[in-house]
C-alpha positions in Angstrom: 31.1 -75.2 -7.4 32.2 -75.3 -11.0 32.3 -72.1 -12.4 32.0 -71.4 -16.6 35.3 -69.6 -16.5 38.1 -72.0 -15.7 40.2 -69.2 -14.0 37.9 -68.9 -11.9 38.1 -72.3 -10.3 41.7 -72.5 -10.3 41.5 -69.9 -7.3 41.7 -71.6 -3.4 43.3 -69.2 -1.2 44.0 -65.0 -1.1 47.2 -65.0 -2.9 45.4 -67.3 -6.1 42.7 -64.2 -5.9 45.4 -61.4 -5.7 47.3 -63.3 -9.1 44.5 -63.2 -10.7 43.4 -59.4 -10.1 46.7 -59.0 -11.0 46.2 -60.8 -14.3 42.6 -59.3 -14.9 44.0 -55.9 -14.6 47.1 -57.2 -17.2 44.6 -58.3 -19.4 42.7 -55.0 -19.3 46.0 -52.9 -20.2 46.9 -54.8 -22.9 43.3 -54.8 -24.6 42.7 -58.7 -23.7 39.4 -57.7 -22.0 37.5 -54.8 -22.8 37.0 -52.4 -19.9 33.4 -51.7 -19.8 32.8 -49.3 -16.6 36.4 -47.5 -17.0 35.7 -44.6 -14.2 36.5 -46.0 -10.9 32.8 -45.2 -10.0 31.3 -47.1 -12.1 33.2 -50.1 -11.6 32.1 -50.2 -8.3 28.7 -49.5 -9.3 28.8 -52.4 -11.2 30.5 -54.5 -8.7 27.5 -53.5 -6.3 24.6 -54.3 -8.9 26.3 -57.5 -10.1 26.1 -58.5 -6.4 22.5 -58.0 -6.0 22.0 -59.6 -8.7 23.9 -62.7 -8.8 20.7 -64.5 -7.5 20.0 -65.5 -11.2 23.6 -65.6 -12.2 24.0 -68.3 -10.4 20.3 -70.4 -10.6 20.5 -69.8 -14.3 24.2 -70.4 -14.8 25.7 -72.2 -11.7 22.4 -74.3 -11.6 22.6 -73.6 -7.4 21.5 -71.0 -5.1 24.2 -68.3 -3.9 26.2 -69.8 -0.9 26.1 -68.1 2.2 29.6 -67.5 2.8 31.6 -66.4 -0.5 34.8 -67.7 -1.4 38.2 -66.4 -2.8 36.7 -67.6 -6.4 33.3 -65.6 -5.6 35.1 -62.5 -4.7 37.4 -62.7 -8.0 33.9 -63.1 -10.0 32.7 -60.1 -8.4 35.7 -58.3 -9.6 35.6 -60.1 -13.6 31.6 -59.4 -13.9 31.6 -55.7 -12.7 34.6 -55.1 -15.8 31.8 -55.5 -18.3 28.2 -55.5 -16.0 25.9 -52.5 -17.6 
């Protein structure tokens, strides 16, 4: 799978996802990514709807159906999308 963001395919293995949580949440501190859902709530509100709704993420954007068995990379988009997904 290719994903749009590069980051994103740089991560193989649960200590690449844990760097870059590490780094997204960097990134938010500093003001490199605006924090859309800032209550913890919400985040995982929009961690939840992103979910269900990655079905057209990834036909319209991947080009491919949602695999059956996520990987290290899917989790870390999970985590990216629901920092901005209204």
């Amino acid at each position: 799978m290719n994903w749009p963001d590069a980051q994103l395919n740089e991560i193989k293995s649960r200590d690449d996802l844990a760097a870059y949580l590490q780094d997204l949440a960097k990134a938010v501190s500093d003001g490199r990514v605006a924090l859309g859902n800032p209550l913890t709530a919400d985040y995982l509100d929009a961690s939840a709807r992103w979910t269900n709704a990655m079905d057209g993420f990834f036909m319209n954007v991947i080009g491919e159906p949602v695999p059956e068995s996520p990987s290290w990379a899917m989790v870390a988009a999970i985590f990216r999308a629901a920092v901005t997904y209204e």
